[in-house]
C-alpha positions in Angstrom: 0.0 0.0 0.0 1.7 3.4 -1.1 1.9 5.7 2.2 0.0 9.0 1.9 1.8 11.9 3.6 1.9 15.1 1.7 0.3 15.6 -1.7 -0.8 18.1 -4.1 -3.4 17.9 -6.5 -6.1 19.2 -8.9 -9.9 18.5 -8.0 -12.4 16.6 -9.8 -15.9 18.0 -8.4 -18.8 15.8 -8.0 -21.6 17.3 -6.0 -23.9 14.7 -5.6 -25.3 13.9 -2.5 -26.0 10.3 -1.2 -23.7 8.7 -3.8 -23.9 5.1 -2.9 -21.3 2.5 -3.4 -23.4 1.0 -6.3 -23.2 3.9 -8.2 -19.5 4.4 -7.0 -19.1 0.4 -9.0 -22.3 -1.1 -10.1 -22.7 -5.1 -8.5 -22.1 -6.5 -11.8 -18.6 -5.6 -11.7 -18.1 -7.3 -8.4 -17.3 -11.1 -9.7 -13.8 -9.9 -10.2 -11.0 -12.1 -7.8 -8.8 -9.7 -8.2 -8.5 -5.4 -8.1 -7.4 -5.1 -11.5 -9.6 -2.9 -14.1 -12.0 -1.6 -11.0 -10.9 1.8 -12.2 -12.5 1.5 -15.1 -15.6 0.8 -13.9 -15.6 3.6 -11.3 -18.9 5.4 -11.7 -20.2 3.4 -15.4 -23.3 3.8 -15.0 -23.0 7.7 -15.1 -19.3 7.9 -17.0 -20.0 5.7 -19.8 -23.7 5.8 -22.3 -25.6 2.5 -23.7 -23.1 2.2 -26.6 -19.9 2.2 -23.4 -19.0 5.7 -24.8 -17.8 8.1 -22.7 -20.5 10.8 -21.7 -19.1 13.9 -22.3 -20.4 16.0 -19.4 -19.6 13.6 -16.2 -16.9 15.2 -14.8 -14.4 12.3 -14.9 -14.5 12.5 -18.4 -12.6 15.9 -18.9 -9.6 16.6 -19.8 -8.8 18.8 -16.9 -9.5 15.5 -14.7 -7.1 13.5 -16.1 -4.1 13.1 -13.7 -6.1 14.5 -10.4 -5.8 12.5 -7.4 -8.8 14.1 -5.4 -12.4 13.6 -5.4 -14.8 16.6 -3.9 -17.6 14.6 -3.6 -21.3 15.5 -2.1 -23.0 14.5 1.4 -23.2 10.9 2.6 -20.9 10.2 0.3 -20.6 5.7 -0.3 -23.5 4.8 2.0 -25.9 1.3 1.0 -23.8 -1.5 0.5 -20.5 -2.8 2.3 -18.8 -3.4 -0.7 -15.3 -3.0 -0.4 -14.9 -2.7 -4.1 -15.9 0.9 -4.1 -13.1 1.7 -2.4 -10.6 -0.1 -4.6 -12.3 1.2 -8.2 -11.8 4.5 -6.4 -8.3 3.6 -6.1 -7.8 2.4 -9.5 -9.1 5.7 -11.2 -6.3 6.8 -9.4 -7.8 9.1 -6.8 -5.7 9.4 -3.1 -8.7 10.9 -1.6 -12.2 12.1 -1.3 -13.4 15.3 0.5 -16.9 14.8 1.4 -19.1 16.7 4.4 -20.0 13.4 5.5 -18.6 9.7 4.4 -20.8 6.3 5.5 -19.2 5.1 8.6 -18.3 1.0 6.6 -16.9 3.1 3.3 -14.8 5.6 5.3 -13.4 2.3 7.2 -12.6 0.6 4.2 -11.2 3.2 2.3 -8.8 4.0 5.1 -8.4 -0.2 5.1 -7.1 0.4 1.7 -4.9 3.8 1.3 -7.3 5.8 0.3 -8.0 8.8 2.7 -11.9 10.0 3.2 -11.8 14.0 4.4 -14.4 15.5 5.9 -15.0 19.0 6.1 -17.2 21.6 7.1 -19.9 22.9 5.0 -17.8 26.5 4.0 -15.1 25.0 3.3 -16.8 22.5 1.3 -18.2 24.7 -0.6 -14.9 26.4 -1.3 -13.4 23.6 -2.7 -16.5 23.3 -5.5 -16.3 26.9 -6.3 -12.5 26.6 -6.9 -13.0 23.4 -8.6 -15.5 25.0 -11.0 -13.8 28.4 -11.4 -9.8 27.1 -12.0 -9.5 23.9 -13.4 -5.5 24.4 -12.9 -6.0 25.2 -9.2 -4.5 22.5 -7.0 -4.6 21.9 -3.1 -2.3 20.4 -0.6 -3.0 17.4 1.8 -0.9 17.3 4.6 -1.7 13.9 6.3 0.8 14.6 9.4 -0.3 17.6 9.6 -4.2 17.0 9.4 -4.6 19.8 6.8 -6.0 20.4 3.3 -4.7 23.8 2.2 -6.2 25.9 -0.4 -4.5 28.0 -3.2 -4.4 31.0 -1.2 -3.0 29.4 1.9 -6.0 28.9 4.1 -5.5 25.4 5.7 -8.5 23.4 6.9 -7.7 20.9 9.7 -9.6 17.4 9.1 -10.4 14.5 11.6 -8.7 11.3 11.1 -8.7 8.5 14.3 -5.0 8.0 15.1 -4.4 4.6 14.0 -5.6 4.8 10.9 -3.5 7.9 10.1 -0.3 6.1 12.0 -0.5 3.1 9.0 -1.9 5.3 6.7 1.7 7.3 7.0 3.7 4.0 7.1 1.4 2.4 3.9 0.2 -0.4 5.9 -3.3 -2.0 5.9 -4.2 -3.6 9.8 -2.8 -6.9 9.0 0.7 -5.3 7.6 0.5 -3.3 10.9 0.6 -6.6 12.8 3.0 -8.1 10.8 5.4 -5.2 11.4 5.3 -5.9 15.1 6.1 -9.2 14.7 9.7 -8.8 16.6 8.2 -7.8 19.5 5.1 -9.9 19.3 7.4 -13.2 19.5 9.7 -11.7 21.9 6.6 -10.8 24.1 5.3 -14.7 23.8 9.4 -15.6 24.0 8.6 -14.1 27.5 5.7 -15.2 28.5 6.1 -18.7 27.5 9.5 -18.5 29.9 7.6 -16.9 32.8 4.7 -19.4 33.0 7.4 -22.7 32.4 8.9 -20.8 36.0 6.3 -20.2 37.7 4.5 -24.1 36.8 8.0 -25.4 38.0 8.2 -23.8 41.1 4.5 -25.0 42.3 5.4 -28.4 41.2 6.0 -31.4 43.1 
């Protein structure tokens, strides 16, 4: 998992409130084993027409999206469904993160499962980030994950929540399970330990 730290980027606005994860990737792309091509099915239902063309006035679709990394998205942003596939075709379009005023609580946790960091922000700042997205398609923003801080072209920085952990492997690019692995050294020297201390004490209420 590729650590997020500090990042700049363009926004890609999409406004829409309630987006749920089977618009994010409709269920008939979920038979996939595997991550691969989830990015191109981010959003098909609304990105691509009947024919699988490429409708020309969904955001994604612009040229000024190409290359940007962060999604401005609308309230309640991935609530229905568990799937963790929406966070992975978000991942695959290539996005680092999505700025919503509120995320479902399952998406935000899989997202940040995954390396891809959900930022919520207050309605005014919000609402700054659409009107910049909409009036300069060049404007880009900063995340500072150490920090905590999505800062705008003209300096203002907006501090965002993030639950410790999450940020800690997040920082380091580790999912939960790499997290455990990492510990591993002290794990077995904990059990090295503890295995030692209870073969003591069992031998000294022997016989």
């Amino acid at each position: 998992m590729e650590p997020i730290r500090t990042f700049s980027s363009r926004l890609v606005a999409l406004p829409v409130e309630n987006i749920d994860t089977d618009q994010i990737i409709p269920a008939r792309f979920l038979k996939v084993t595997d991550k691969a091509g989830l990015g191109d099915a981010l959003f098909a239902d609304w990105r691509y027409d009947d024919a699988g063309e490429p409708r020309p006035d969904f955001p994604l679709n612009n040229e000024s999206a190409a290359g940007a990394t962060i999604l401005v998205a609308g309230h309640n942003f991935g609530c229905g469904s568990s799937r963790e596939h929406a966070a992975w075709a978000l991942l695959g379009h290539g996005f680092r993160a999505v700025v919503s005023t509120y995320f479902a609580d399952i998406f935000a946790n899989n997202a940040l499962k995954n390396g891809l960091l959900p930022i919520v922000v207050d309605p005014a700042a919000h609402a700054r980030l659409l009107a910049l997205a909409a009036e300069d398609l060049r404007a880009r923003v900063i995340v500072d994950l150490r920090a905590r801080t999505l800062t705008l072209p003209d300096g203002d920085a907006v501090v965002f929540p993030i639950d410790a952990f999450a940020r800690e492997c997040l920082l380091e690019g580790l999912d939960p399970l790499g997290f455990l692995l990492a510990e591993l050294p002290a794990i077995e020297l904990y059990e090295g330990e503890r295995g030692a201390s209870v073969r003591t004490t069992a031998g000294e209420d022997g016989p």
